[in-house]
C-alpha positions as CSV (number, residue, x, y, z in Angstrom):
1,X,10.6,-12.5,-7.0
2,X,11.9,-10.1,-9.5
3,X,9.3,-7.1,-10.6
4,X,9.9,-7.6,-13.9
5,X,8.0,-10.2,-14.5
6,X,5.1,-8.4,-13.8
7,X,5.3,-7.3,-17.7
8,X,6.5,-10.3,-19.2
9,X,3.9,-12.3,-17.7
10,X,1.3,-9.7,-19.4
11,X,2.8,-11.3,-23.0
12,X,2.1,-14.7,-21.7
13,X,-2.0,-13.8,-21.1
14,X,-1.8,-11.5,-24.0
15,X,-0.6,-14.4,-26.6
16,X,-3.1,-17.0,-25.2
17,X,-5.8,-14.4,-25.5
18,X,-5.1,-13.5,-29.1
19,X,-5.1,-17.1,-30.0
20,X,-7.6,-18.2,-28.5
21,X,-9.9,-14.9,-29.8
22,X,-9.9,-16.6,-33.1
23,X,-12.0,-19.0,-32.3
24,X,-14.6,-16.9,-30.7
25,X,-18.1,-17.9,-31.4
26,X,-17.5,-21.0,-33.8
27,X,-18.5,-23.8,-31.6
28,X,-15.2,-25.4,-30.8
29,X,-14.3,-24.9,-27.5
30,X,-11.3,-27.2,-27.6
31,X,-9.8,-25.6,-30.3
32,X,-9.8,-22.7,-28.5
33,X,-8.5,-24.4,-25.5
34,X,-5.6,-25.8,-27.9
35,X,-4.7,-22.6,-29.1
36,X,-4.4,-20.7,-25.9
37,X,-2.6,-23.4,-24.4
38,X,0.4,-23.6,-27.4
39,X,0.6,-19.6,-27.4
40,X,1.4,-20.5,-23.3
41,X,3.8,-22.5,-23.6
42,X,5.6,-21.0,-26.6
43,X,5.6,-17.6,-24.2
44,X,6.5,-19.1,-21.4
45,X,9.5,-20.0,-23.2
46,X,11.3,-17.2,-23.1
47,X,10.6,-15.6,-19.6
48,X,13.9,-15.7,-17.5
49,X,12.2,-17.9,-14.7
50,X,12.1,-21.4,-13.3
51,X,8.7,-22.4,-13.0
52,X,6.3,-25.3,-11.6
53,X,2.7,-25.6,-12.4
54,X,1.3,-26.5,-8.9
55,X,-2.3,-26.5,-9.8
56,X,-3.9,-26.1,-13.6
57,X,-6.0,-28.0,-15.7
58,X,-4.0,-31.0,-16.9
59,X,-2.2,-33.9,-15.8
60,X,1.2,-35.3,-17.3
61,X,-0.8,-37.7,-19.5
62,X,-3.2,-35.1,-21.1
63,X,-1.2,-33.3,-23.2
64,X,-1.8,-30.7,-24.8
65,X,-3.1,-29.2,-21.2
66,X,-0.5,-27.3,-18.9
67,X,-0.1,-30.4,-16.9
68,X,0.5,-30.3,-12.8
69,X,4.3,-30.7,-12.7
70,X,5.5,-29.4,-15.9
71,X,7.9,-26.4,-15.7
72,X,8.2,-23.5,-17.5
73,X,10.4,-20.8,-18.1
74,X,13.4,-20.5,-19.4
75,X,14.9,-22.1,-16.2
76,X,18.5,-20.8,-16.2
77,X,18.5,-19.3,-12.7
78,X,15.9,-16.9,-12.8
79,X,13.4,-16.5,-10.0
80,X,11.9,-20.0,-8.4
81,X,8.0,-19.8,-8.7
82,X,5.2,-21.5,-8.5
83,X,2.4,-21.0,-11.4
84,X,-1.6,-21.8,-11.1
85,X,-2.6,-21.5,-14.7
86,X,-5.8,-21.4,-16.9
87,X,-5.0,-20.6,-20.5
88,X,-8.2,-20.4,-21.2
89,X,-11.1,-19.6,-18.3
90,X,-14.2,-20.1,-20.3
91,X,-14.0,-22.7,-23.2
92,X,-17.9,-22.4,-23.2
93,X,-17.8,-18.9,-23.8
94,X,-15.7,-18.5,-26.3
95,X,-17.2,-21.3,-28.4
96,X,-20.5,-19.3,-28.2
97,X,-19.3,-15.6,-28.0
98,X,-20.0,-15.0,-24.3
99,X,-19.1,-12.4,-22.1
100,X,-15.8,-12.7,-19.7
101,X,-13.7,-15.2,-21.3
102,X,-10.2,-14.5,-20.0
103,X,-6.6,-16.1,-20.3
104,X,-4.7,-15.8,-17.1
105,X,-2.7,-17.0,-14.5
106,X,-0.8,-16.4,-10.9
107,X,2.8,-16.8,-9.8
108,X,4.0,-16.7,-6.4
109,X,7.9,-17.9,-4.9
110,X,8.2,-21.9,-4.9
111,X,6.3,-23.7,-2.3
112,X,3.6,-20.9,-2.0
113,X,0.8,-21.6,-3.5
114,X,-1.7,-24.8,-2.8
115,X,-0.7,-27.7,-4.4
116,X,-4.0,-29.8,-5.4
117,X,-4.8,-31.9,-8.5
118,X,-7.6,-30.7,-11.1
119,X,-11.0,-30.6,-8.9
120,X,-13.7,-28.6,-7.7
121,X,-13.9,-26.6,-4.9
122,X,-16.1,-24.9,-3.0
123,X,-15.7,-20.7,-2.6
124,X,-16.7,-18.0,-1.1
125,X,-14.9,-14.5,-2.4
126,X,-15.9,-11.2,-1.4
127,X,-13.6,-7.6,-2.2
128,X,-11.8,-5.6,0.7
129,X,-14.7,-3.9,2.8
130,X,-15.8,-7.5,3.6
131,X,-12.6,-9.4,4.4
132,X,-13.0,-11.2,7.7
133,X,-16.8,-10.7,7.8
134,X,-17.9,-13.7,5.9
135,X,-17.6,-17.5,6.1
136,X,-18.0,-19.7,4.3
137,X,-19.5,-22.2,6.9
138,X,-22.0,-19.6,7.7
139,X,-25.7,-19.3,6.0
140,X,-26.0,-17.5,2.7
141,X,-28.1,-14.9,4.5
142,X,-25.7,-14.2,7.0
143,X,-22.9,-13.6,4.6
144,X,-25.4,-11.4,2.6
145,X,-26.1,-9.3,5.7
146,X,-22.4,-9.2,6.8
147,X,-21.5,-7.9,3.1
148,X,-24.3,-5.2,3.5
149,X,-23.3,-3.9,6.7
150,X,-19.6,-3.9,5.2
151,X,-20.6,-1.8,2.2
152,X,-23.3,-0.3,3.7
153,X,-26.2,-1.4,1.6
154,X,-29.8,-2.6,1.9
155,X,-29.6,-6.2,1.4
156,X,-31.8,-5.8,-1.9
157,X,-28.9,-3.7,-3.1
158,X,-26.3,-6.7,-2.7
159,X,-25.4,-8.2,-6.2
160,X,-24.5,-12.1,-6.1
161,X,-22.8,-13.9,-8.7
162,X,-22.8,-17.6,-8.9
163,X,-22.6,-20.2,-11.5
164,X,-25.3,-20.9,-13.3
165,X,-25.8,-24.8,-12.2
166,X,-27.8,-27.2,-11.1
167,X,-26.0,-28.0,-8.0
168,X,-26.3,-24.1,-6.9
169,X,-30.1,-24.4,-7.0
170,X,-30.6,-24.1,-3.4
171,X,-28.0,-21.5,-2.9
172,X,-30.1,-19.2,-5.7
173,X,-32.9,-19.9,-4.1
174,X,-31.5,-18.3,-0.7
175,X,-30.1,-15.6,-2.1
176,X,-33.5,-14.4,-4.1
177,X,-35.7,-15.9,-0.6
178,X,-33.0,-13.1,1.2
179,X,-34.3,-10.1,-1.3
180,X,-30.7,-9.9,-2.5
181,X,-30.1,-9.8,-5.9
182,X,-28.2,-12.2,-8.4
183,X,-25.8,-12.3,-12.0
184,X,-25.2,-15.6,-12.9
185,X,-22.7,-16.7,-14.6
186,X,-22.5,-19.8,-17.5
187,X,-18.7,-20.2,-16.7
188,X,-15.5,-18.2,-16.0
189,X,-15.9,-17.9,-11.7
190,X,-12.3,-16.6,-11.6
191,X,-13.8,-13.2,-13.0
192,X,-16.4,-13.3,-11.2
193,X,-14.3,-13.6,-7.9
194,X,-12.2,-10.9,-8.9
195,X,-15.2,-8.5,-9.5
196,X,-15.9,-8.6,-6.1
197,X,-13.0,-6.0,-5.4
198,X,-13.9,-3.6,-8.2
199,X,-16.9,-1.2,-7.3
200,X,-17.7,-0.8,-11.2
201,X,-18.5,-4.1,-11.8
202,X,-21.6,-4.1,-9.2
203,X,-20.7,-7.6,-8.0
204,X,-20.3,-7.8,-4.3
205,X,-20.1,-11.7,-3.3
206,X,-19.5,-14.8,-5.0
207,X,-20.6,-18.1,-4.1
208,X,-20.8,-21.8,-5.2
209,X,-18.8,-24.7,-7.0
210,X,-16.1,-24.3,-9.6
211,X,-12.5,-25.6,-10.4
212,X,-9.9,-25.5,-7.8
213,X,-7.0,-24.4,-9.8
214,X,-9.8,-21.0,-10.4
215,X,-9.5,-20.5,-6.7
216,X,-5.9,-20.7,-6.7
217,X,-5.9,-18.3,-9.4
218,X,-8.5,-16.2,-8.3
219,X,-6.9,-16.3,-4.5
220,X,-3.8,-14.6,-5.6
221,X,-6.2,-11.5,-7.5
222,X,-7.9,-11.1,-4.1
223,X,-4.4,-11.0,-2.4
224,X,-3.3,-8.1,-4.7
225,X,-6.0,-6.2,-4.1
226,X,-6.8,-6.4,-0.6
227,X,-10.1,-9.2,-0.6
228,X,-10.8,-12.9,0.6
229,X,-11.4,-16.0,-0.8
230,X,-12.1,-19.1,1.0
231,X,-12.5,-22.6,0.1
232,X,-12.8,-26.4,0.2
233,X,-11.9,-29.2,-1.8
234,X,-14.9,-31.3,-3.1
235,X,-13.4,-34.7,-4.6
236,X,-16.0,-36.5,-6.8
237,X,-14.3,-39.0,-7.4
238,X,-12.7,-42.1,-5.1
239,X,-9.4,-40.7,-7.4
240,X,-9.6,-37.6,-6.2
241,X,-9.5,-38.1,-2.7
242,X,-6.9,-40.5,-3.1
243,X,-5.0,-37.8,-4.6
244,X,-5.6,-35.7,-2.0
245,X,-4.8,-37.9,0.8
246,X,-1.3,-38.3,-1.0
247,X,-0.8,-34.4,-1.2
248,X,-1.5,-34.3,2.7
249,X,-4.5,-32.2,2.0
250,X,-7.8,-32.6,4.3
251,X,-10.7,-32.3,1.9
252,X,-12.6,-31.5,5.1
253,X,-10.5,-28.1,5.6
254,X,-11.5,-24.7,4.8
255,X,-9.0,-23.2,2.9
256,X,-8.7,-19.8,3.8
257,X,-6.0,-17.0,2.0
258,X,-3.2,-18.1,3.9
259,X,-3.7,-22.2,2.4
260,X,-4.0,-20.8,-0.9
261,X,-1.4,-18.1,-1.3
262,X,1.2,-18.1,1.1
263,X,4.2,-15.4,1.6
264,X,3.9,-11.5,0.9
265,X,4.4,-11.8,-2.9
266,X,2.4,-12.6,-5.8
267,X,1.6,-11.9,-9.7
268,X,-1.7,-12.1,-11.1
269,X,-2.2,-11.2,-14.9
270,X,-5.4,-11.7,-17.2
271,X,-6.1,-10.6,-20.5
272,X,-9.6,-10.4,-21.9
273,X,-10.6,-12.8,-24.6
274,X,-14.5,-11.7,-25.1
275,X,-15.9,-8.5,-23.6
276,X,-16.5,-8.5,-19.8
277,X,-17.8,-6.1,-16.6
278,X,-14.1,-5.5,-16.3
279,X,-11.8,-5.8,-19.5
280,X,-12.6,-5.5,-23.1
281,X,-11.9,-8.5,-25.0
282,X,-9.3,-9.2,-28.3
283,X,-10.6,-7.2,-31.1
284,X,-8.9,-8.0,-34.2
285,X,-8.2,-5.2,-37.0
286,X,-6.4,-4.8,-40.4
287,X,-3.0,-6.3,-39.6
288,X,-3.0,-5.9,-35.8
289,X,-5.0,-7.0,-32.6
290,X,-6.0,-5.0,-29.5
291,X,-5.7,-6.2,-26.3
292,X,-6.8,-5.4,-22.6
293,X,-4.9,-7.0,-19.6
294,X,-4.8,-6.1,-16.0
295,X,-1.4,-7.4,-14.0
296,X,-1.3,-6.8,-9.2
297,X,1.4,-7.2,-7.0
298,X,0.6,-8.5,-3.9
299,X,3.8,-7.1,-2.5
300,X,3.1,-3.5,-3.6
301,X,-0.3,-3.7,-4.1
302,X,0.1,-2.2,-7.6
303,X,-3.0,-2.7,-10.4
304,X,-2.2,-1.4,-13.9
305,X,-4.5,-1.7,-16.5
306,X,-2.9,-2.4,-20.0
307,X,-3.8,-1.7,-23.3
308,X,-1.8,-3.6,-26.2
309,X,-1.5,-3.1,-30.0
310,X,0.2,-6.1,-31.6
311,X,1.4,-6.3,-35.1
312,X,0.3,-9.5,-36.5
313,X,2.9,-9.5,-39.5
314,X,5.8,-8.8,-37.1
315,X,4.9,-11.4,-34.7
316,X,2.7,-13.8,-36.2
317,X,3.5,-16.3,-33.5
318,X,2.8,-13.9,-30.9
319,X,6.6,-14.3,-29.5
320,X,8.8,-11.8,-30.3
């Protein structure tokens, strides 16, 4: 996979995040979706690549969603990849001005990363000091005490983050019964896995049910920096399973790193849309925007953090 697109996938995240910032805090979360998705694609466009989306939010028939199957790139032998996408991880919280809204998205070489349709899955992410300590079978106070021992913490010190839903009642209540402590989160779980491997962000385990394409996505951050996600399909649906079944994937699998991100190589870039524990989200000034992205290499295990300036009279499609 070639290193350079490392930077031009940056554009992509940086373009989806900029049009999607426009929307932030007026209630219309799928105009915000819409926009980030047609800043994608018109990106995409123009990165020498020939790319699949293997897992994302859409199928072929809901347009305007990146739809599982649809390739991108300018496909005139560049590098073969597979792409796990999100233009837009939060809908909810941009519509209502919320904190961690991000655009992003993961490459890795064709045939690499899980190929699953649009469902949830169960997860379990924790940062570098905790890889191979955890499981996700295991009870939530024993994963709380194995990420204590790994950091070497009190277990009342341990922060974990979780959606903030119903159906992650009982886990709450086993974290707060364990005296550890807890952030939740109204949406966006691919930042919250991430901030498992970044000491500033005081997170130090994630747990619960979100999207599956978000663990593909979030997989390939934990790769680049060193941490562990593991997973499990949970079909809803008679559909779902059916799909599943076709893919040749057991539902009843855990889904550890090497399921969801195969080979030694892999891209992961983000750019902030709203303010978060991590990046700084689009703020828009007279005539140009400001961005903050972050971009890892599994392969050289590379983080750079990038700031952006972009002219909006010069580019006001956010291509050039």
């Amino acid at each position: 996979m070639e290193r350079s697109l490392s930077m031009e996938l940056v554009r992509v995240t940086e373009a989806a995040a900029i049009a999607s910032a426009r929307w932030m805090g007026r209630g219309l979360k799928i105009e915000a979706d819409d926009a980030a998705t047609t800043a994608m694609r018109s990106v995409f466009d123009t990165i020498p690549m020939e790319g699949v989306v293997v897992i994302g939010e859409g199928e072929m028939d809901e347009a305007p969603m990146l739809y599982i199957g649809e390739k991108l790139g300018l496909g005139i032998g560049g590098p073969q990849v597979d792409v796990a996408v999100d233009p837009l991880e939060g809908t909810n919280i941009v519509a209502s001005g919320g904190w961690n809204a991000l655009a992003v998205l993961a490459i890795a070489d064709r045939g690499n990363l899980l190929h699953a349709p649009d469902m949830y899955m169960d997860k379990l992410a924790v940062g570098p000091e905790a890889v191979g300590m955890v499981d996700i079978d295991a009870p939530v106070i024993d994963n709380l005490k194995a990420v204590a021992r790994a950091k070497n913490k009190d277990i009342q010190d341990v922060v974990a983050t979780i959606l903030n839903r119903p159906r992650h009642q009982q886990i709450i209540d086993e974290i707060r019964a364990s005296g550890a402590r807890i952030k939740l989160i109204n949406d966006g779980d691919v930042a919250g896995a991430i901030n498992t491997a970044f000491d500033e962000t005081g997170v130090d385990i994630l747990f619960g049910m979100g999207g599956a394409p978000e663990g593909v996505i979030a997989a390939v951050g934990l790769k680049c920096l060193g941490g562990e996600i593991q997973g499990r399909l949970v079909p809803h649906e008679e559909g779902e399973l059916e799909r599943c079944i076709k893919m040749g994937l057991d539902v009843n699998k855990v889904l550890r790193m090497e399921d969801l991100v195969r080979g030694d190589d892999a891209i992961f870039t983000a750019t902030g849309v709203t303010d978060g524990e991590l990046m700084r989200g689009v703020q828009f000034k007279a005539g140009y925007a400001e961005t903050h992205s972050i971009v890892m290499r599994a392969k050289s295990g590379t983080v750079r953090f990038i700031e952006g300036r972009h002219s909006l009279k010069k580019k006001p499609n956010l291509v050039l």
